[in-house]
N, C-alpha and C positions, 0 to 999 in steps of 0.2 A: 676562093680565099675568104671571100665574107660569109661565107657559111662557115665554115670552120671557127671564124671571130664569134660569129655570134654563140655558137654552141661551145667557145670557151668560157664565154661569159654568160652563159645559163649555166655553165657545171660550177664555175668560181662562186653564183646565185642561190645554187642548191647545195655548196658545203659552207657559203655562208651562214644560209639559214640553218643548217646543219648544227653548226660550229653556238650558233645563236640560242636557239633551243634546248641545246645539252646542255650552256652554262646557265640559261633560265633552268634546268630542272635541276644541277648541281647544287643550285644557290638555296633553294625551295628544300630540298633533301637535306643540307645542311641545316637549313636553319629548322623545319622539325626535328631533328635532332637534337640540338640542341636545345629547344624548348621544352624539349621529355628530357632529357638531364638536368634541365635546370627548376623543373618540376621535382626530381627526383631527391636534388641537392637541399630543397627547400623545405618538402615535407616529409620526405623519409627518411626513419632511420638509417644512419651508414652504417650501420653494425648490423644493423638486419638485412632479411632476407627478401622484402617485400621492395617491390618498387613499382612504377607505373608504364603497363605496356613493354619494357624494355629498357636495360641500362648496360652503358659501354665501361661503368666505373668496374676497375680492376680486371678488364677483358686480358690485357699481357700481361698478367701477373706473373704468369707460368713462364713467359719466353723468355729464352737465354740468353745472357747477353752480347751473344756474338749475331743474332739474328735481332735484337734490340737497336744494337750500331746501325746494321743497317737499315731496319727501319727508318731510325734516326736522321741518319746521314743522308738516306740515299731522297726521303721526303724533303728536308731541307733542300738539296740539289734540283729538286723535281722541281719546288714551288717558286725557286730562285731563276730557272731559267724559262720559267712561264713571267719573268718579269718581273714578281711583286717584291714591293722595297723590303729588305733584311730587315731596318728597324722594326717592321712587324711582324715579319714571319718565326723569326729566332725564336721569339719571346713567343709568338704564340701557337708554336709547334711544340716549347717546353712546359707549357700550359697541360697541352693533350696529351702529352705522351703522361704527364704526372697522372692524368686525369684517367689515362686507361692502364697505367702501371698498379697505381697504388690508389685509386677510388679518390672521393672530394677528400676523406682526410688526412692524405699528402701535400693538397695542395696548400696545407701550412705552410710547409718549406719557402713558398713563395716571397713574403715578405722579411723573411729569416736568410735570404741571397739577396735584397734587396736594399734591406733597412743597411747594412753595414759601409753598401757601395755610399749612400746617399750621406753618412756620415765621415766618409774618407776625407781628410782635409785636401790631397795633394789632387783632389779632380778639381777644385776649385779655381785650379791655376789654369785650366782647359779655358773658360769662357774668358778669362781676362788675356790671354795672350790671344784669342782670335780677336778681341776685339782691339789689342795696341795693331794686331796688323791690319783689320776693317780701316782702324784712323789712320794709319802712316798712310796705306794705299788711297783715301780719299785727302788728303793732304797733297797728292800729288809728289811725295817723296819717290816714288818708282819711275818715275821719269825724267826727273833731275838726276835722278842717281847714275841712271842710262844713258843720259847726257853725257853727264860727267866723266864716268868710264869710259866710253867709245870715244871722245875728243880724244884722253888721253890714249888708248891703241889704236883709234885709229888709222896712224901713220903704215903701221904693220899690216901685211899679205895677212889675211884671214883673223885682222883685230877687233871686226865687230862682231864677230863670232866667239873671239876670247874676251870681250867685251860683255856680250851673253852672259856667258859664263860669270864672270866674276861679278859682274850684277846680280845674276842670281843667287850666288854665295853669297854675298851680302844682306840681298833682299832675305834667304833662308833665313840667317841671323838676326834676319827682323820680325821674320811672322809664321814661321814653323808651319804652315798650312799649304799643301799643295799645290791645289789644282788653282788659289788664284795667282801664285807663283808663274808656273805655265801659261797661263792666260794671258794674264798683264804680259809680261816678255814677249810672246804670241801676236801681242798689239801695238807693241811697240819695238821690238827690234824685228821682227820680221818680214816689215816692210821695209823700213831702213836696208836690210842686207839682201831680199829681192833688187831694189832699187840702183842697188850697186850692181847687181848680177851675179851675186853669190850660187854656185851650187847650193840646188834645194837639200841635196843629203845632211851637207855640213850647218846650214841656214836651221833646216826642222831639225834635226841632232841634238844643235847645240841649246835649242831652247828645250828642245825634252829633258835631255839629262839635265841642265841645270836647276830647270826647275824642278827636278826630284830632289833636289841636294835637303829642301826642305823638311825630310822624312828624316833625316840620321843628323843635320848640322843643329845644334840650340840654338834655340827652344821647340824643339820638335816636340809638336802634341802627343804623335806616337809613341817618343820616349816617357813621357809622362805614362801614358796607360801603361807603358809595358811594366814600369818600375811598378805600378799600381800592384798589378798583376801576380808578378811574380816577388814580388816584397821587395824592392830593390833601391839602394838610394837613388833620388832622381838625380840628385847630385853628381853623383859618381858615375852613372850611366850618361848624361851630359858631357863633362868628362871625358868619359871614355870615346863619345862618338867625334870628338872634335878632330882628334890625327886624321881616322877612318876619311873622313869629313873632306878635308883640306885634302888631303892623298887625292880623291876619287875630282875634286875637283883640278888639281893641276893635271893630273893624267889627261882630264878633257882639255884642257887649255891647249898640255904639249901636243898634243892629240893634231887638233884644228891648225896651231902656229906650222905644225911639220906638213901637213897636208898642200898648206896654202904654200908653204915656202917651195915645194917641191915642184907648186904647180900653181901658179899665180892664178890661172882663167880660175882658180874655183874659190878664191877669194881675193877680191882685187884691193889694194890699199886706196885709202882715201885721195881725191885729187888734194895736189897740193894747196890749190884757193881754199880749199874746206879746213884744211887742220891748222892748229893752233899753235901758238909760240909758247917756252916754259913758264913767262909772267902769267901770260893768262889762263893755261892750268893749272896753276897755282890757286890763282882767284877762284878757278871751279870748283874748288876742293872745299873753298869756304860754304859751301852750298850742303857737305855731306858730313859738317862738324859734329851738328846740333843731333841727328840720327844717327851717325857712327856712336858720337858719346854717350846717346841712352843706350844703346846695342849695349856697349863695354859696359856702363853702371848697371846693366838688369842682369846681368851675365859672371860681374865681376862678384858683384853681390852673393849671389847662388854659389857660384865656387868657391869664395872664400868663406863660405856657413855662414856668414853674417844673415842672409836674412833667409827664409824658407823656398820652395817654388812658386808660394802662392804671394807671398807677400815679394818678391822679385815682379813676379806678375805683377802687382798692385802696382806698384811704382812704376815700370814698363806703359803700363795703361794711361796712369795720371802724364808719365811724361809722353807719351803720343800724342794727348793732346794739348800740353804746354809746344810741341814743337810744329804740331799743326796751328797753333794759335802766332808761332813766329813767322811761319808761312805765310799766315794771311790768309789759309785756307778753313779757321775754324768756327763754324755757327752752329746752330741750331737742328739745321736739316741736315747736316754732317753727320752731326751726333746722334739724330734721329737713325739713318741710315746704317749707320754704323753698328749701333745697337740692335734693331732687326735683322741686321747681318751676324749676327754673333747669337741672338737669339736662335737662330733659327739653326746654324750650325753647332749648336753647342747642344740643343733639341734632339738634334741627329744620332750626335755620338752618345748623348746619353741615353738614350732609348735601346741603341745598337747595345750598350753598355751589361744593362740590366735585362734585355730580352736574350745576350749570350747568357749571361751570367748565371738566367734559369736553366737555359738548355743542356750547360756543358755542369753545371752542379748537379741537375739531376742524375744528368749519365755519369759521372762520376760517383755517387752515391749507390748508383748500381751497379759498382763494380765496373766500369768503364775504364777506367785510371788503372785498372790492372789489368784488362783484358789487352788495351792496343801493348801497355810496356810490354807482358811475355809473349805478343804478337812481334814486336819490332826486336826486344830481344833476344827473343828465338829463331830469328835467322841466322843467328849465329857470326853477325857481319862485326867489323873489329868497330870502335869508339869513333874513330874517323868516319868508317862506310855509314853507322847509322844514322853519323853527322850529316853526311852528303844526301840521304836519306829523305833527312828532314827539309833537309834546303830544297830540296825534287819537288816536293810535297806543297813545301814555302811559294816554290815559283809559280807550280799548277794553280794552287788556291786562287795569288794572283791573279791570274788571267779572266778569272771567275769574279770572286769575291770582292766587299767591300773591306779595306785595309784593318779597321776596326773590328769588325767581324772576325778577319782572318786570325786576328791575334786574341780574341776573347775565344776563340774555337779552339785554338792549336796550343798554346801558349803554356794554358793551365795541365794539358795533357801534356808537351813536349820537357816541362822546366823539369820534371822529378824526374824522367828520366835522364836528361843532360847529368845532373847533380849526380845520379846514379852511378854514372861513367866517371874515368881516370883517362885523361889527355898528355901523353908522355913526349908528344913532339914525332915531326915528322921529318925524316932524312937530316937527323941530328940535332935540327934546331928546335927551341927552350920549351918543356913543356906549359901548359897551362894550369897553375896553381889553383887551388881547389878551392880558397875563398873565392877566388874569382870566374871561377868558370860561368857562372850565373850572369855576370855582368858580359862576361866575351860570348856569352851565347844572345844575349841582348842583341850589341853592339850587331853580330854577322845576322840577327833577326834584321833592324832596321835597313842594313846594306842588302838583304834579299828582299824586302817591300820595297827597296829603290827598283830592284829590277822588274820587279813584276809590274811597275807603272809603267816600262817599256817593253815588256813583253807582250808582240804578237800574239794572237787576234785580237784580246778585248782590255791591253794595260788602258787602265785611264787616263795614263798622261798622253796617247795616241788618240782619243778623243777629244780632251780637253783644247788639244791642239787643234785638229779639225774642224774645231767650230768657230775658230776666228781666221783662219786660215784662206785664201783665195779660191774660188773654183776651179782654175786649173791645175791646181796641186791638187792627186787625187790620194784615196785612202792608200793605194797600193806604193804609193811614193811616200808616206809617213813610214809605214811597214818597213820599206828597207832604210831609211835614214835611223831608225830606233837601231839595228842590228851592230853596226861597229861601237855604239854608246854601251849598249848591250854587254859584246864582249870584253868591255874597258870595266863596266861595274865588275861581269864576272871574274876578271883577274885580280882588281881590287878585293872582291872576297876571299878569291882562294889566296890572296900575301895576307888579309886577316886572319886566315885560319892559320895559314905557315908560322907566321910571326904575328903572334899574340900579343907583343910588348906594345904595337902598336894600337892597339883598345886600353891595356891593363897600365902602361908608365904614366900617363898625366893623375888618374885616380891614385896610386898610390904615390905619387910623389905630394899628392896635397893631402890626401888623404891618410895617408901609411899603409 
């Protein structure tokens, strides 16, 4: 047997070194290359014929654009699952493809996709709403608020689990940002409902989906880009996701309350020494004034046009830390903290931002933009099928991709074709009116990036969770507790798609 070990570990030896040497001369070959292109770019003419040793400028110029995509596509996929972070590959895979399409003097285009992003007003609102949620979460509001909820349910079979839940609702309506959604809840109620002896399915569940509710309830970051994106008011799109929003989260609630009631061992109610009388929930509530009331002023503001997304933002920000300063939780190193946190995530998406921005503008500029539409709409599938289509497509990305990514890749290709289509209603019920279909293809966007944060193998709210999570809860135990949340989001989509009114009635009732 020890011969065997060791000759495994002389062959794992020899494809290391293996493995070592090919990326030392990968690196070496790259970089000559690019040192003779950037010789090329510098002193020879681009219109001429002359260059130095060898140049790759204009090498595709001839390929089609159906062998283009997948160039495209199928290199991005290659470099993505060798690991390397999206914010640089996107961008610098739409670098090279410009650079062997159309020679250096395309890569003007570059800052002409970029200058416009960097003058957008409404991306503005991105760093200041991560950072009201950096303060609220170092203020210690996410654990008071936890409190608070769970004393008041509870009393109830499976309340700290509905408990979850509507904390996380709440918390979404305060910081639009995922994964520290998931986390925090993660570290704080899931010990709590271990402790009781909660089924782990219902226990990990309920803290996954909740904390996705962050991606579709306002002020979700991602509805910010999407309206960017696809020109849309962020207003209106806010709006629209709030029904979607509150639906997806009671369905969890009844979800858990039914489970637990049918079957107490898998969520026990609080002993009676633990829970509180109605004076003193009362008093607990005085604890969630000061943050429920910025929630409502940052939110009321924005829907009622009174003030922009970014200046909501502004205000949202100043009062996080007026409400951290009523805390007692607000200094210096707060704010330091806070600020590097927001720094550094705001760094992320805007790089992701401007690195899609090249990629997917270039292949649209070559004829991309027309090549997938008469590809999707020559299968001849009716308005709905290419809908279901797209959502296939939505969820696989997912599993893969980084959220921001998914929708600077898909977004700009899927919105002309949505608009393209005529949505007349399914088994009777209302169609979807044609100013709005832009907005209701939004809304069932954000409700498909909820699921693919719990879709098996690689959603990220499946990881997020795992790493504050116990050792003896293993990966394959997160995997099935994501599956009934799963098929809760997915019914929630498909009554968005059935009934529309439920995205399109609060926008046009404030709106017209």
């Amino acid at each position: 047997m020890s011969t065997f070990v060791v000759e495994d570990r002389a062959s794992h030896g020899k494809w290391g070194k293996f493995w070592h040497y090919a990326l030392i001369l990968a690196t070496v070959t790259v970089s000559f290359v690019v040192v003779i292109e950037l010789i090329n770019i510098l002193f020879y003419d681009p219109y001429g014929d002359q260059h130095f040793l060898f140049t790759l400028s204009g090498s595709l110029a001839d390929v089609a654009i159906g062998k283009l995509t997948f160039l495209m596509f199928g290199s991005l996929a290659l470099l993505l699952m060798m690991g390397l972070p999206m914010a640089f590959v996107v961008g610098g895979l739409g670098v090279v493809f410009i650079y062997l399409v159309g020679g250096q003097t395309m890569l003007n285009i570059i800052p002409t996709r970029i200058f416009p992003l960097m003058t957008n007003p409404d991306l503005a609102a991105i760093p200041l709403f991560i950072f009201m949620a950096s303060m609220l979460e170092r203020a210690g509001l996410i654990e008071e608020m936890f409190d608070v909820v769970y004393k008041w349910m509870g009393g109830l079979n499976g309340g700290l689990a509905a408990a979850t839940i509507i904390a996380s609702t709440i918390l979404a309506a305060m910081v639009g940002v995922i994964g520290a959604a998931v986390v925090t809840m993660g570290i704080i109620a899931l010990p709590a409902m271990l402790k009781r002896n909660y089924d782990h399915k219902i226990a990990l569940g309920s803290i996954m989906a909740g904390g996705t509710l962050g991606i579709l309830i306002p002020p979700s970051i991602l509805a910010i880009l999407y309206a960017v994106v696809a020109q849309q008011s962020v207003g209106r799109l806010y709006l629209g996701s709030v029904l979607p929003g509150l639906l997806l989260s009671g369905m969890y609630i009844s979800y858990v309350l039914l489970r637990a009631w049918l079957n107490p061992r898998m969520g026990p109610a609080l002993p009676i020494s633990e829970r509180v009388n109605t004076p003193q929930k009362l008093r607990l509530l005085l604890n969630l004034i000061a943050p429920i009331f910025l929630v409502f002023l940052v939110l009321g503001l924005l829907f009622g046009g009174i003030a922009t997304p970014v200046e909501a933002a502004g205000i949202g920000s100043f009062g996080a830390m007026i409400v951290a300063a009523m805390h007692r939780r607000f200094n210096l190193q707060v704010l330091r903290e806070a600020s590097i946190t927001t720094a550094r995530a705001s760094a992320m998406v805007l790089w992701i931002i401007f690195g899609a921005s090249i990629f997917v503008g270039f292949f649209i500029l070559q004829g991309g933009q027309a090549f997938i539409t008469e590809s999707i709409l020559g299968t001849g599938l009716h308005p709905y099928g290419i809908l279901l289509l797209m959502m296939v497509i939505l969820i696989f990305l997912g599993m893969f991709l980084d959220w921001v990514g998914i929708l600077l890749l898909t977004v700009p290709i899927f919105v002309p074709i949505i608009k393209s289509l005529t949505f007349a209603g399914l088994f009777g019920l209302p169609a979807v009116p044609g100013s709005d279909v832009v907005l209701w293809f939004g809304v069932l966007y954000l409700v498909n990036m909820q699921m693919s944060f719990l879709s098996p193998p690689f959603g990220y709210a499946l990881f997020y969770l795992r790493g504050v999570c116990p050792p003896e809860i293993s990966m394959a135990t997160i995997f099935k507790s994501s599956l009934v949340f799963l098929a809760i989001q997915a019914f929630g989509l498909i009554l968005c798609i059935l009934i529309p009114g439920l995205i399109t009635m609060l926008p046009r009732l404030v709106y017209g």
